[in-house]
C-alpha positions in Angstrom: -34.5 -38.3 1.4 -34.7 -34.3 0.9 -37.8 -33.1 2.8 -39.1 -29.4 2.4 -38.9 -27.5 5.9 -40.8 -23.8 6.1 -40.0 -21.8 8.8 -42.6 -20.0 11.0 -41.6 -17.3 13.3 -43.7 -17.1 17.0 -44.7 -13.3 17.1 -45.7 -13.6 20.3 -42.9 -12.6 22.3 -44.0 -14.4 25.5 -43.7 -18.0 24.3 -39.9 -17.8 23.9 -38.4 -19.2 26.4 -40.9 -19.1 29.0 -44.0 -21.0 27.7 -43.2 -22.2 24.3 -45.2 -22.6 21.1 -48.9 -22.1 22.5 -51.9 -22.7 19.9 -52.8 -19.4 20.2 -49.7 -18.0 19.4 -49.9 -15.8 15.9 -47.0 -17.0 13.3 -45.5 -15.4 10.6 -43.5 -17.5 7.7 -40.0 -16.9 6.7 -38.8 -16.2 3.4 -36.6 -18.9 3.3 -37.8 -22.4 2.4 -35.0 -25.3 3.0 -34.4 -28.4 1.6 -32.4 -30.7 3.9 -31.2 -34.4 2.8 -32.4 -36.7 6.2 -33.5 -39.5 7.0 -36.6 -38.2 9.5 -38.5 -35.1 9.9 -37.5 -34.5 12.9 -33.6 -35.1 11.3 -34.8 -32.4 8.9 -35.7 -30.0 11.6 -32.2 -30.5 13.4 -30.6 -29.6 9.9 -32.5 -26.3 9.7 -32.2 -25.5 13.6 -28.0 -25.7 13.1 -28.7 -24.0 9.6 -30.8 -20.9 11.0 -28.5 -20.5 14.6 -24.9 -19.8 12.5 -24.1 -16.3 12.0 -23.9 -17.0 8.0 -27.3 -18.1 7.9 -29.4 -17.5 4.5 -31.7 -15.1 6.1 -29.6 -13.2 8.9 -30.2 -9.5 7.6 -33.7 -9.8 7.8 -35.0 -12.3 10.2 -33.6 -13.6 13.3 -32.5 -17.1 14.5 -34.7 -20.3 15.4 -35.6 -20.2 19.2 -37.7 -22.1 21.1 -41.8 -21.3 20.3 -41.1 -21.4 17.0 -42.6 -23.7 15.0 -41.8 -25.9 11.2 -43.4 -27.6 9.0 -42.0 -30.6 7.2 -42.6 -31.4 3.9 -42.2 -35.2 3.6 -42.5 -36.6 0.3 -45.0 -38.9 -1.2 -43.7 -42.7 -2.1 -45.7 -42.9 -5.0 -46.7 -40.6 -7.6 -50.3 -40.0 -7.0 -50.1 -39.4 -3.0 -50.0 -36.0 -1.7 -46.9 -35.1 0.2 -47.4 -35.5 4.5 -46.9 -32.6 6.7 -45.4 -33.1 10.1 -45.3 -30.3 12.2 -42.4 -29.3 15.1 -42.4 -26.8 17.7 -39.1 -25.9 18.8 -39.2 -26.4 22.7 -36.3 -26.1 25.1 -34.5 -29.5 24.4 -35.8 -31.0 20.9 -38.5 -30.7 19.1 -42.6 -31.6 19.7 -44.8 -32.2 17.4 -47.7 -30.3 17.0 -51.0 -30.5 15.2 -51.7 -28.1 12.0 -51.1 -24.4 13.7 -52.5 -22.7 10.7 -55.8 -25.1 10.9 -55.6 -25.7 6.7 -53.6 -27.8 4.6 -51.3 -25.1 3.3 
């Protein structure tokens, strides 16, 4: 299944490492939008974690890599026509991934 996966950096310098994705934390989107083939979301965000951590990543001349308080949005979807796609949310935290309710607080 391809899923859509935007990126969300934490800007709060903090949460890396130490504290992780807080609800607090202010966010600011990437400019690259990725379309991985998996079979989960959290598959999906493993795809774009290896994707965004090589040193030929898409965006490396203007953004840096995926680290953990950073946070992704999944795109799964819909199985039929008329449904809206889901959103599944990920924090990156220091081993995996944990999902997280809407940071932004709107469907977006």
């Amino acid at each position: 299944m391809k899923y859509g996966v935007n990126v969300y950096y934490n800007e709060n310098v903090r949460s890396s490492f130490v504290l992780g994705y807080q609800k607090s934390d202010p966010l600011k989107m990437s400019s690259v939008v990725i379309f991985p083939d998996a079979d989960s979301p959290e598959e999906a965000a493993n795809v774009v974690w290896t994707l965004l951590n090589r040193d030929d990543r898409p965006n490396g001349d203007t953004e840096r890599s995926l680290s953990v308080g950073d946070v992704v949005k999944i795109i799964v979807p819909p199985t039929h026509v008329k449904d809206w796609p889901e959103e599944v949310w990920l924090a990156v935290e220091i081993v995996g991934w944990k999902r997280i309710d809407n940071p932004l607080g709107v469907k977006s």
